[in-house]
TORDRENSE-935470 format. One record per atom (N, C-alpha, C): x, y, z; residue in one letter. Coordinates in steps of 0.02 Angstrom, whole numbers, padded with zeros to 5 digits, always signed. Layout:
// TORDRENSE-935470
XYZA ...
***
This chain:
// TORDRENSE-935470
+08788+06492+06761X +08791+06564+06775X +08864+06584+06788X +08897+06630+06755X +08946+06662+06763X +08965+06677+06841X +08948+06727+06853X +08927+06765+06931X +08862+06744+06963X +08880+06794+07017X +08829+06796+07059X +08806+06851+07077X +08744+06869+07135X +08731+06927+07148X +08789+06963+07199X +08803+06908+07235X +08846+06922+07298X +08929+06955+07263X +08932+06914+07232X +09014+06939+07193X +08991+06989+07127X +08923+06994+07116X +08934+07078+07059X +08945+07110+07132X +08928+07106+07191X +08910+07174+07251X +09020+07190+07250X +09036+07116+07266X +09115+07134+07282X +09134+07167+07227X +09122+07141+07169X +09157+07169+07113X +09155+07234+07105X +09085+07269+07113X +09077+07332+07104X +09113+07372+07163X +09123+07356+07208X +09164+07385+07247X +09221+07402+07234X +09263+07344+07221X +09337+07331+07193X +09347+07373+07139X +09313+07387+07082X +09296+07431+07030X +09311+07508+07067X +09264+07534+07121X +09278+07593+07156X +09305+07619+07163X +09369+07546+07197X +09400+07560+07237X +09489+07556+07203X +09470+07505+07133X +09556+07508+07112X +09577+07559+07093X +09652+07561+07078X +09664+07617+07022X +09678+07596+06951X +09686+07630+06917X +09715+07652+06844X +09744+07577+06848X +09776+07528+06801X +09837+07481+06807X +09896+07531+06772X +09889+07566+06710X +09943+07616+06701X +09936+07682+06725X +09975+07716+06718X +09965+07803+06726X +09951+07820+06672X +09902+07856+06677X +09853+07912+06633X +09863+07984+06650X +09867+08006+06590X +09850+08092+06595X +09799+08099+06623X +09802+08183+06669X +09716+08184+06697X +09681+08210+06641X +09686+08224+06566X +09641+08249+06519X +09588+08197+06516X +09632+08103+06502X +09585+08071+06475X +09588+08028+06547X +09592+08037+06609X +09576+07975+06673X +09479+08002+06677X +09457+07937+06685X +09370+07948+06727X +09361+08010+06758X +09330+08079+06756X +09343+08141+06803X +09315+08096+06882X +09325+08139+06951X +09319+08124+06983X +09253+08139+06987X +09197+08154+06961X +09139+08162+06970X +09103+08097+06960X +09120+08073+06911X +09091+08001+06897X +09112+07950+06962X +09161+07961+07013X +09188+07922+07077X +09140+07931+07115X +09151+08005+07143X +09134+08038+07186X +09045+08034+07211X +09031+08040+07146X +08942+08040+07149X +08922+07985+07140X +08961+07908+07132X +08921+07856+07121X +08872+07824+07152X +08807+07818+07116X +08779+07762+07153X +08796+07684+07156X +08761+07647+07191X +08781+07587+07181X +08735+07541+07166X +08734+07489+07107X +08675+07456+07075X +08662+07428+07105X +08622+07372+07106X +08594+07320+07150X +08535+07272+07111X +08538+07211+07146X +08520+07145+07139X +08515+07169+07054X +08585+07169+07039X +08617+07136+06956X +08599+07069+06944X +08593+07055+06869X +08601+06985+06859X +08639+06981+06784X +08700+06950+06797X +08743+06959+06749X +08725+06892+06688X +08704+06909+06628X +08677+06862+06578X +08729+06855+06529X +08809+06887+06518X +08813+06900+06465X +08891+06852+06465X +08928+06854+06391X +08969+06795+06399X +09038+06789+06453X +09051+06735+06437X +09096+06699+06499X +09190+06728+06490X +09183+06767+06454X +09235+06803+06468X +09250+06870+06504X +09307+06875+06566X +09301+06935+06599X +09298+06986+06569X +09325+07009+06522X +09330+07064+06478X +09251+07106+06482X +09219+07033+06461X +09123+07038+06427X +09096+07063+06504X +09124+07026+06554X +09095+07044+06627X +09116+07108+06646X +09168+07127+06644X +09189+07188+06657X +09156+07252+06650X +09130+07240+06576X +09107+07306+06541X +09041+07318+06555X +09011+07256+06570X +08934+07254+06592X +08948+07311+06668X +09000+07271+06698X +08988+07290+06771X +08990+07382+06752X +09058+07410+06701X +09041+07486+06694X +08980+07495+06662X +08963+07459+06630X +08887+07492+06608X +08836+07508+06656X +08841+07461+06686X +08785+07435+06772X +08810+07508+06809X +08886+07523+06802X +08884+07585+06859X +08872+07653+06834X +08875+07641+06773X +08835+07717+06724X +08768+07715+06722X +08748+07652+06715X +08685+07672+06721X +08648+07684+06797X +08672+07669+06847X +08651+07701+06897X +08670+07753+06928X +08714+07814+06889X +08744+07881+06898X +08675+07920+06901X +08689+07959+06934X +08641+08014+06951X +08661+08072+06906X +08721+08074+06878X +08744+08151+06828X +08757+08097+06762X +08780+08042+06747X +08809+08014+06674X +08746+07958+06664X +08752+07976+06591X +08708+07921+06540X +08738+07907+06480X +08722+07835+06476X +08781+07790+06415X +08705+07822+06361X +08748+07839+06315X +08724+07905+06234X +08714+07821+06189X +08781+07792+06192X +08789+07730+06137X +08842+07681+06183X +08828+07612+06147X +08885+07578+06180X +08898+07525+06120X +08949+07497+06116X +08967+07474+06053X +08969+07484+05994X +08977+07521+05996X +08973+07582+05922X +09011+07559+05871X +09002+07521+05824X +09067+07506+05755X +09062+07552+05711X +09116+07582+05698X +09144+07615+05658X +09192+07600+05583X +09148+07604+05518X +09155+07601+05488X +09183+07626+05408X +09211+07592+05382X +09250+07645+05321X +09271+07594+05240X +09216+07634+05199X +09218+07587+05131X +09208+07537+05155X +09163+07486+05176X +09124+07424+05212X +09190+07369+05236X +09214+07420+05274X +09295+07403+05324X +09261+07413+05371X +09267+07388+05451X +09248+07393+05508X +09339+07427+05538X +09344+07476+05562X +09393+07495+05590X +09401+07480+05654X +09336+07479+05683X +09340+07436+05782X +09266+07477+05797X +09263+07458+05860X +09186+07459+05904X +09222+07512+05968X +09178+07577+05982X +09182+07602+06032X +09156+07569+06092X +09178+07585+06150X +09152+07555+06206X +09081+07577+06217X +09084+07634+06239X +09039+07699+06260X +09062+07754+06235X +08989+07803+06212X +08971+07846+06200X +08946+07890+06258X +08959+07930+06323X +08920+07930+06392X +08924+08008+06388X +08863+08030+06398X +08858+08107+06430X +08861+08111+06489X +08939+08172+06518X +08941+08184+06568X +08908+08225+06625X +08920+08236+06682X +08899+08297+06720X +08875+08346+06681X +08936+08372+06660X +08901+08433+06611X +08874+08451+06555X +08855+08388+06552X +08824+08383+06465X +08860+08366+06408X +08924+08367+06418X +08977+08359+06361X +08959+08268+06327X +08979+08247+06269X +08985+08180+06246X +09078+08175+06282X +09074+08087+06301X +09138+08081+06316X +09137+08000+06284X +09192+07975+06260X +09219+07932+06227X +09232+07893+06279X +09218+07838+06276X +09268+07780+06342X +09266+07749+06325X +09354+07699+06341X +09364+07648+06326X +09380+07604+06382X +09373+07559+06399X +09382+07522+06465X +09406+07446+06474X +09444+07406+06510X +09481+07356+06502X +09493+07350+06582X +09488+07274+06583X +09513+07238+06623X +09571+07178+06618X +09641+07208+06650X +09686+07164+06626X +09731+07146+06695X +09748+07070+06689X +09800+07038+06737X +09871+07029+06712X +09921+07088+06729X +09983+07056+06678X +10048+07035+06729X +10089+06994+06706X +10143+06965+06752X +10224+06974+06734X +10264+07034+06780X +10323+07042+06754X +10362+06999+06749X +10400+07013+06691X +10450+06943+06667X +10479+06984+06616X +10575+06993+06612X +10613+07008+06574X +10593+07090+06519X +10582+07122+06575X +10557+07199+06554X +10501+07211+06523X +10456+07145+06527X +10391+07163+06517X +10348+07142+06548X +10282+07165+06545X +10194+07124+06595X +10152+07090+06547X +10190+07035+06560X +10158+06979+06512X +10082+06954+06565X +10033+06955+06493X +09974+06912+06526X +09962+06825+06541X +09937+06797+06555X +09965+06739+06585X +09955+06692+06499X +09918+06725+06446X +09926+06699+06395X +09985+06768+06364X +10046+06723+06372X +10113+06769+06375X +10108+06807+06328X +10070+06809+06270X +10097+06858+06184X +10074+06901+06201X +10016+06899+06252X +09971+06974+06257X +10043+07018+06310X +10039+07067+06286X +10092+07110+06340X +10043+07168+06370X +10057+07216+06418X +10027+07257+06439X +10042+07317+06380X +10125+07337+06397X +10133+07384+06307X +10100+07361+06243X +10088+07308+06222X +10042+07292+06177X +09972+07341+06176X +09952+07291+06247X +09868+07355+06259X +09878+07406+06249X +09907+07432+06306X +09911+07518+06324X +09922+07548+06238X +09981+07522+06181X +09981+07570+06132X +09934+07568+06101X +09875+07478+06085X +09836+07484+06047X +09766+07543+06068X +09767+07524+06150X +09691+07586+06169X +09713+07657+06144X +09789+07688+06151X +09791+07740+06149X +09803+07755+06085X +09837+07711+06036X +09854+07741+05956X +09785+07717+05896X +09735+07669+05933X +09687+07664+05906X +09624+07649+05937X +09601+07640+05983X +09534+07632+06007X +09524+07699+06015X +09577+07726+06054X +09528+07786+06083X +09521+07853+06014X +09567+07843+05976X +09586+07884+05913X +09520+07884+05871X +09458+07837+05868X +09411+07825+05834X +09367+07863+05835X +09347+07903+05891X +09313+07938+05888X +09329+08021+05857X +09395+08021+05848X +09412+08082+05812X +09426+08051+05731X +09411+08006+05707X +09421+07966+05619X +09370+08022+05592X +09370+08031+05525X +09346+08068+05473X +09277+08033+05461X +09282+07944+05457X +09233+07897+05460X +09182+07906+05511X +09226+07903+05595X +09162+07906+05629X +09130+07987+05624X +09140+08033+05600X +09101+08099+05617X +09072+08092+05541X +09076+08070+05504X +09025+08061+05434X +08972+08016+05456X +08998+07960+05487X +08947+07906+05501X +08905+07913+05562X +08956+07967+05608X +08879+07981+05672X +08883+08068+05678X +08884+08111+05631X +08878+08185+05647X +08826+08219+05708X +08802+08197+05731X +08747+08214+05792X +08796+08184+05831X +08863+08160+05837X +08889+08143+05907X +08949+08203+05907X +08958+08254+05953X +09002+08260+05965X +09047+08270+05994X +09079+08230+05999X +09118+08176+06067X +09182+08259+06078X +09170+08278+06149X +09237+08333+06148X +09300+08303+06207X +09281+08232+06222X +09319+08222+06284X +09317+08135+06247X +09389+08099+06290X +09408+08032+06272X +09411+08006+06340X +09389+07947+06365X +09435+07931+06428X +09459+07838+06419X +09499+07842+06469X +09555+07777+06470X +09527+07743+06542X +09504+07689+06547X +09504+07665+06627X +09519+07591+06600X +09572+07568+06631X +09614+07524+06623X +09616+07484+06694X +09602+07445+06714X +09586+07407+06796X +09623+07365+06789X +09637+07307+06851X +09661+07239+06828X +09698+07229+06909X +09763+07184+06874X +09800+07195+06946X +09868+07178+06920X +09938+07188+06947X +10006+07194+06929X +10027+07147+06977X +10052+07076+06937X +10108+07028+06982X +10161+07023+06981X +10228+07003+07029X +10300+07013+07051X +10301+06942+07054X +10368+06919+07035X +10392+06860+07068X +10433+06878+07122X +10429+06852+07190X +10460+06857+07232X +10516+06834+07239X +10512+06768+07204X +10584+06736+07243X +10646+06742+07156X +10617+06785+07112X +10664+06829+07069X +10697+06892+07086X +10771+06909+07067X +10769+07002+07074X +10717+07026+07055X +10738+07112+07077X +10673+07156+07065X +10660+07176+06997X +10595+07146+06965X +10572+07143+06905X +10569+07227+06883X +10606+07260+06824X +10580+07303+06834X +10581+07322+06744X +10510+07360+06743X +10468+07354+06686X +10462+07432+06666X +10501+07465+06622X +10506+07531+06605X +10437+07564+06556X +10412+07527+06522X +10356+07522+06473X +10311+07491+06473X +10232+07509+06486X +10225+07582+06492X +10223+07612+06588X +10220+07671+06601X +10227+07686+06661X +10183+07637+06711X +10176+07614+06748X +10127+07600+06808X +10101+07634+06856X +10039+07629+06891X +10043+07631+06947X +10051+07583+07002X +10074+07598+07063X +10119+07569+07096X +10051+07544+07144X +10020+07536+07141X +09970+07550+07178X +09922+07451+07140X +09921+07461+07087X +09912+07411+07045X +09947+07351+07074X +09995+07349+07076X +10071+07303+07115X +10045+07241+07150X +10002+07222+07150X +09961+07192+07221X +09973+07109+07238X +10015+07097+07184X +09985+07003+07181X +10055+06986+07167X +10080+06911+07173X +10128+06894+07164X +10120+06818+07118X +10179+06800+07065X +10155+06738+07027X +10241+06689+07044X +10233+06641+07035X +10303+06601+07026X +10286+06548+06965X +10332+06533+06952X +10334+06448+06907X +10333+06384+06982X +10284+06333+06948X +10277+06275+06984X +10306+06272+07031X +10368+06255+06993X +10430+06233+07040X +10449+06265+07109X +10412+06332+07104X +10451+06383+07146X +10388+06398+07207X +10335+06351+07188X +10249+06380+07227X +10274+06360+07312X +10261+06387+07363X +10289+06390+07418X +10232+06322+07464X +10291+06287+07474X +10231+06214+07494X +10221+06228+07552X +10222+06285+07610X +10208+06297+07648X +10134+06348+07659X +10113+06362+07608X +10060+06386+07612X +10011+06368+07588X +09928+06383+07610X +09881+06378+07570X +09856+06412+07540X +09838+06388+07465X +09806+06449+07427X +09728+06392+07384X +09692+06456+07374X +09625+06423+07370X +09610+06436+07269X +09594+06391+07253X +09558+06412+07171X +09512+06472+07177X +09522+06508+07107X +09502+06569+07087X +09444+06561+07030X +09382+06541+07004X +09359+06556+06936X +09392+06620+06927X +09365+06629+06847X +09373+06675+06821X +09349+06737+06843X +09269+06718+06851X +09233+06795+06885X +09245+06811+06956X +09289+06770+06983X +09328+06819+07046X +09384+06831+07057X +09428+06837+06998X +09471+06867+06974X +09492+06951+07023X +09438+06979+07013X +09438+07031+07030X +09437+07053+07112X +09381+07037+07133X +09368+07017+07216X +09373+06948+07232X +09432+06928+07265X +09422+06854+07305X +09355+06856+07340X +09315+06781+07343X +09256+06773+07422X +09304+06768+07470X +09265+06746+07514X +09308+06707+07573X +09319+06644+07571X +09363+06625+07600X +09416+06547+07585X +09352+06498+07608X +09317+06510+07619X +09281+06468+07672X +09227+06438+07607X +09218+06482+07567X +09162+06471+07507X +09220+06451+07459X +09287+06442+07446X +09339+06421+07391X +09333+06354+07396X +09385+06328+07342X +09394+06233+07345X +09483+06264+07360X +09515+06227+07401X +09581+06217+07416X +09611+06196+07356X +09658+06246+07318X +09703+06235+07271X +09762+06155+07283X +09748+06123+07243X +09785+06066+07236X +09830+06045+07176X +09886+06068+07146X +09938+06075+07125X +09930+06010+07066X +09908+05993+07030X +09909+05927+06979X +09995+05956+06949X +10030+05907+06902X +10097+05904+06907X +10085+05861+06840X +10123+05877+06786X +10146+05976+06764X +10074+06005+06757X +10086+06079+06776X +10046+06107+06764X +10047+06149+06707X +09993+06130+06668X +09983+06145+06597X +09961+06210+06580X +09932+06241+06613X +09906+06335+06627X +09920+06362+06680X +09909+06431+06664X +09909+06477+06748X +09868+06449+06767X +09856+06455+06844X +09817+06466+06892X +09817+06501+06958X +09738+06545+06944X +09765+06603+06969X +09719+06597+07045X +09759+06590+07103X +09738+06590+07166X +09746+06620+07232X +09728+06623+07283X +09735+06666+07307X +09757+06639+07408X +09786+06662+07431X +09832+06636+07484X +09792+06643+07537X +09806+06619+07623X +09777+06635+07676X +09785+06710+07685X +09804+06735+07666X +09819+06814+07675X +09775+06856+07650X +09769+06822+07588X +09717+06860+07531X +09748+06871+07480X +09807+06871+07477X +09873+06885+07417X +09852+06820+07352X +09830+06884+07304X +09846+06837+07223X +09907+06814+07199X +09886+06759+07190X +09954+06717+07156X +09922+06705+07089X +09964+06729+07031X +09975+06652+06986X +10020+06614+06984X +09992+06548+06979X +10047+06485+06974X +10052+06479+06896X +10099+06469+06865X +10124+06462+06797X +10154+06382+06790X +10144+06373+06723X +10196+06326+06697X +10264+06317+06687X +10304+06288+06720X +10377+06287+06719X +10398+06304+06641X +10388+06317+06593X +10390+06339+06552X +10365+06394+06517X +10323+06440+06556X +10311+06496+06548X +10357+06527+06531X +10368+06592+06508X +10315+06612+06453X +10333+06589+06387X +10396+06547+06369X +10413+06534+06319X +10371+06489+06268X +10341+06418+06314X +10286+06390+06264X +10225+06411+06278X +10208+06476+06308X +10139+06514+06277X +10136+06574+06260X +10157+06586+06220X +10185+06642+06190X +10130+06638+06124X 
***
């Protein structure tokens, strides 16, 4: 099993409660109605695959579908052209007021390094994402293709919810990453290379599906440093502070 019941409850919280990872226009951010009025699901059972991405989207589906004003219309929608697949919408969701709204949604961890937020599999960049959601995911629902291929939809609103969390190296100058904007708020976690992991502290292993909400240390296994370390690993301190630990060769041989 991926999750659990106890960590969908944190997760959905954390979801609530983050912000944006970039800055969004307020045309296309979540309106605050969909915040504001949420309910909250309960005794979830997450079946679906073992990547966060796949967990993520369940968890927004899980919180649309227990909205008291929004209902998911469609969800995975592929969009097609001359038997070309152009990409898959997230959601299709009618809002408060009845309108169709487009959403696209993502969960991402990226780590500054040399003017960019590299993901801990370095090629992925955050500017990478951010241009592909905005110059083509979210663009799909205005294609010539999708309004031939779904004319009963019509989508008058797009939105962007982009989650995750933003790491600093500490014991580097101040990393600073012009593209695309942030919020500062995102900022939350800190990563080093091996070499640099502070042997004065303890930090506990992370799976994947608590990525998002740490448990408590008490339910973790104590992070133990194997040498070299061949991947990130992403853990989390007596404090509560996310770390990733990287390969002394980051990001150059994983790129």
């Amino acid at each position: 099993m991926f999750s659990n019941p106890d960590q969908i409850e944190r997760d959905i919280e954390w979801i609530l409660n983050a912000p944006n990872v970039v800055s969004i226009s307020n045309d296309i951010q979540v309106d605050d109605a969909f915040w504001q009025l949420q309910q909250r699901p309960h005794q979830l059972d997450y079946q679906g695959g073992r990547r966060i991405g796949f967990y993520y989207q369940w968890l927004i589906q899980s919180l649309l579908n227990a909205h008291p004003k929004y209902q998911i219309v469609e969800e995975e929608l592929q969009v097609d052209e001359n038997g070309r697949t152009l990409g898959a919408i997230d959601f299709i969701v009618k809002n408060a007021s009845g309108e169709l709204e487009h959403w696209e949604v993502a969960i991402k961890f990226y780590l500054a390094y040399h003017g960019e937020w590299h993901g801990p599999n370095a090629k992925d960049t955050l500017a990478k994402k951010y241009q592909k959601m905005m110059g083509h995911q979210l663009p799909l629902s205005q294609t010539d293709a999708f309004v031939s291929q779904f004319p009963h939809l019509n989508v008058s609103k797009r939105k962007l919810l982009v989650q995750g969390r933003l790491y600093v190296n500490p014991f580097l100058d101040k990393q600073k990453v012009e593209n695309p904007h942030v919020e500062p708020d995102a900022i939350s976690g800190y990563w080093c290379w091996a070499k640099q992991c502070p042997t004065e502290k303890r930090f506990f292993e992370l799976e994947r599906h608590q990525w998002m909400a740490a448990p408590q240390h008490s339910t973790l296994e104590p992070f133990i440093m194997r040498t070299p370390v061949q991947r990130a690993q992403h853990v989390v301190d007596e404090e509560g502070k996310h770390w990733f630990i990287v390969p002394d060769d980051w990001p150059t041989a994983h790129a």
